[in-house]
C-alpha positions as CSV (number, residue, x, y, z in Angstrom):
1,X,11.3,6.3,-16.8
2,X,15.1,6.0,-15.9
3,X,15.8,7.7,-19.0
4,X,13.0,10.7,-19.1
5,X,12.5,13.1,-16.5
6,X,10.5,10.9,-13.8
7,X,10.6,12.1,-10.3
8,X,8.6,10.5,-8.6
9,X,5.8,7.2,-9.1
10,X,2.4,6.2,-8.0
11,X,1.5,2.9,-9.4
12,X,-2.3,1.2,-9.0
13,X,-3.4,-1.8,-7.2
14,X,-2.6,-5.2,-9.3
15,X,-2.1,-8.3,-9.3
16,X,1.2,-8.1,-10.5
17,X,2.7,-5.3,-8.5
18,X,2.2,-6.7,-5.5
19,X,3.9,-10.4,-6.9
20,X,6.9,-8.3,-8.2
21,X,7.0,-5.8,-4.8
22,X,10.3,-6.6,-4.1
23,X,12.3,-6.1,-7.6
24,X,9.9,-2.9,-7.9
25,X,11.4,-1.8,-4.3
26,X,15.3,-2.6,-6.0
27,X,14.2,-0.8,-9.3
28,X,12.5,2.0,-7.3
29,X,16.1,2.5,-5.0
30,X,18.6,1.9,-8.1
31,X,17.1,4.7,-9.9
32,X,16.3,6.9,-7.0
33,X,12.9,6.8,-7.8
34,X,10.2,8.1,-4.6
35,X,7.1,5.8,-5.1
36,X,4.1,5.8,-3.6
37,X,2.0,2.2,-3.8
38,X,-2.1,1.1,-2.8
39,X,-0.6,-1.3,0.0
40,X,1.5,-1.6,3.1
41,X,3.8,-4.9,1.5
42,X,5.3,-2.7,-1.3
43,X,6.6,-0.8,2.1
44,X,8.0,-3.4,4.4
45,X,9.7,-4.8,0.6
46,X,11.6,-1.9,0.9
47,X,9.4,1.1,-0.9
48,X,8.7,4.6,0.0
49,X,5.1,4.9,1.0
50,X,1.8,3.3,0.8
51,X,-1.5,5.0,1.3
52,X,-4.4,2.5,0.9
53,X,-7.2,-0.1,2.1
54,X,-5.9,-2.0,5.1
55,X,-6.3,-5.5,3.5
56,X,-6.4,-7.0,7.0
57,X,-9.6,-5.2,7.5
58,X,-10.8,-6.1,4.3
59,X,-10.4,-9.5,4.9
60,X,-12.0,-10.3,8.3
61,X,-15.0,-7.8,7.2
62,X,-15.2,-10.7,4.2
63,X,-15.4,-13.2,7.2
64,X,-18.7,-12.0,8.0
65,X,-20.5,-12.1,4.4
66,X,-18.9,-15.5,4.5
67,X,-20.8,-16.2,7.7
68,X,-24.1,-14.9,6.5
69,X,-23.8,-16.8,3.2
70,X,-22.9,-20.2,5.2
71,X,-25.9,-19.3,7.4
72,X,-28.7,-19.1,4.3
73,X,-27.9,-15.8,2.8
74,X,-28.1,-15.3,-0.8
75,X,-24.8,-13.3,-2.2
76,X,-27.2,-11.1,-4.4
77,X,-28.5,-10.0,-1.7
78,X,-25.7,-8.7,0.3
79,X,-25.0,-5.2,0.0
80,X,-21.8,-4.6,-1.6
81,X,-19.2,-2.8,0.8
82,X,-16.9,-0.2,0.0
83,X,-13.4,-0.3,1.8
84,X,-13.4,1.9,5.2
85,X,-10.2,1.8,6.8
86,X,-7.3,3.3,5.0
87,X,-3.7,3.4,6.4
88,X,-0.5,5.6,5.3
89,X,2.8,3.9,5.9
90,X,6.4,5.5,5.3
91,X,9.5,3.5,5.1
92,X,12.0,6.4,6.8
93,X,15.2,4.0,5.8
94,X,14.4,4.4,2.5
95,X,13.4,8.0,2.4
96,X,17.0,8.5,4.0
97,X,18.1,6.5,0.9
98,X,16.9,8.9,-1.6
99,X,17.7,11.7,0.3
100,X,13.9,12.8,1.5
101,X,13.2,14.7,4.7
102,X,9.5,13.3,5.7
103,X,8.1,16.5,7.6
104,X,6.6,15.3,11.0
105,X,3.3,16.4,10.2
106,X,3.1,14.0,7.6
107,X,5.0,11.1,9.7
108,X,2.2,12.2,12.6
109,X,-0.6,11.2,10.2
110,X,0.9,7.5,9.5
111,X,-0.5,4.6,10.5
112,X,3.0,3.2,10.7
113,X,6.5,4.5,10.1
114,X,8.8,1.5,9.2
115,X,12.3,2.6,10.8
């Protein structure tokens, strides 16, 4: 990508994205490189955006089917649950890095804007 004509970068949620978030945020600043992730960490590691599932959300939403399994409930027949609470995030130190202007309507619509 350094070498072609890459302008910009949205990766996927995985495993090991989110393990490496911190190189990727170095790699992503070295080559000037505006990248857009699934979660919030790849942000506060030091990259661009994020627009994804709050995992925070996920996780106590998992408490309950935890609950109902402990209590008797058979896991087949829990429904299965698609994620409803999505969040933007915008790291402005690093979009002043790479030279970005966010507009304000945009930095209105975050969840958070990491300063």
């Amino acid at each position: 990508m350094a070498q072609g004509q890459t302008e910009a970068l949205l990766t996927l949620e995985d495993s090991v994205f989110w393990l490496n978030r911190r190189v990727l945020a170095e790699i992503e600043a070295e080559h000037r490189l505006p990248t857009i992730h699934p979660l919030r960490e790849h942000v506060e590691a030091g990259s661009l955006m994020a627009y994804g599932p709050d995992l925070r959300d996920l996780f106590r939403r998992a408490a309950t089917y935890v609950d109902r399994i402990l209590k008797g409930a058979k896991p087949a027949d829990l429904p299965v649950e698609q994620p409803t609470k999505f969040e933007l995030v915008i790291n402005l130190k690093t979009a002043k890095a790479l030279g970005l202007a966010i507009p304000r309507t945009v930095l209105g619509r975050a969840d958070q804007v990491i300063e």
